[in-house]
C-alpha positions, 0 to 999 in steps of 0.5 A: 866150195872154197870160193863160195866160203871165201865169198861169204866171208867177205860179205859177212866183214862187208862195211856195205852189208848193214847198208844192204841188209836195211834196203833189203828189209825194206824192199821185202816188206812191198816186194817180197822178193828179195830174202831179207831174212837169208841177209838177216841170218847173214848179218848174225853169224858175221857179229857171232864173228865179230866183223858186225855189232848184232843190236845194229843188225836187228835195228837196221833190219827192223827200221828198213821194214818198218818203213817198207810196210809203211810205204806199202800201208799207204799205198793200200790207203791211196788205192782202196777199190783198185787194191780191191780190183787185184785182190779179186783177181786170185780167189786164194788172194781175195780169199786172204784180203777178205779175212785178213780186214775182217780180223784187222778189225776185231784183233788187228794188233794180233793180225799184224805181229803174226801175219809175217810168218804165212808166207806172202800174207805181210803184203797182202795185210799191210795193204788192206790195213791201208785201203780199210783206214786201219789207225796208223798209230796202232799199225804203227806200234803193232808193225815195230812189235812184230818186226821187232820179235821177228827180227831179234829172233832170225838174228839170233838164229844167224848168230847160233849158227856163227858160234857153232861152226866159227870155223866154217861159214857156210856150214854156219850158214846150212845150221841157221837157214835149216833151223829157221825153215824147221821152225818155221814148218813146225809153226805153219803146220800148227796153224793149219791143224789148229785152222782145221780143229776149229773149222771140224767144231764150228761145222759139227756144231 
């Protein structure tokens, strides 16, 4: 426990760490497999420690994944009807594809702020805001609202949990993580039980 707190102090004081944090950020947003959000939080209890500025942090992460779903939108752009392909592939991801087009349409702007939090689903609407010819302008402007909330609000967490357990990083680290994925749960499971409600009166009536 005392090598791993000694380990996370020294990446938290790390000069590379903003440098990670934006390559993450942009990685994540085409392949979702690297947690952004986990070096986001990381970056925001080491400015509550003062070893990293927070406006920095939540700019670097904001720009990293912007320009990360801007690559992916293109890519969605080059590759309409092998994007297609794929999606058909899965019926949950072909499920997804053939909602997330059809609302991008009539609410996109709503579509590409709130997507960010369904997991896996930010890929998926990137790439078919690209293949379906979305305005890049409006993907753009909605893209920097989205990230710009999501991320001011997971630094926020790391920066809460830095002051709380100054003293004790890694139990900084467990108050932030564990405070994210509660909110997180509590959103997700409103969303389903709202989905159902309006699902229960679209068949009663």
């Amino acid at each position: 426990m005392e090598a791993a707190r000694h380990l996370l102090g020294v990446a938290m004081a790390s000069h590379w760490l903003l440098l990670i944090l934006f390559l993450a950020a942009a990685i994540d947003a085409v392949f979702p497999v690297v947690p952004s959000e986990g070096l986001v939080v990381t970056a925001g209890m080491a400015a509550a420690a003062g070893h990293q500025n927070l406006l920095l942090v939540i700019v670097l992460a904001m720009l990293g994944s912007v320009i990360g779903e801007s690559a992916c939108y293109f890519m969605g752009r080059g590759s309409g009807p092998m994007l297609h392909r794929w999606m058909k592939r899965q019926e949950r991801r072909q499920a997804l594809y053939e909602k997330v087009s059809a609302a991008l349409h009539s609410r996109g702007g709503l579509i590409l702020m709130t997507v960010r939090y369904i997991p896996g689903a930010r890929m998926v609407a990137t790439l078919t805001a690209g293949a379906t010819r979305y305005s890049f302008r409006k993907f753009i402007v909605f893209t920097f609202a989205g990230v710009t909330i999501a991320y001011t609000y997971v630094a926020l967490l790391g920066y809460l949990g830095g002051d709380a357990f100054a003293h004790d990083s890694l139990k900084a680290l467990a108050f932030s993580l564990s405070l994210a994925f509660t909110i997180g749960l509590v959103i997700e499971t409103s969303r389903r039980i709202a989905g159902r409600r309006r699902a229960a009166k679209v068949t009663a009536g």
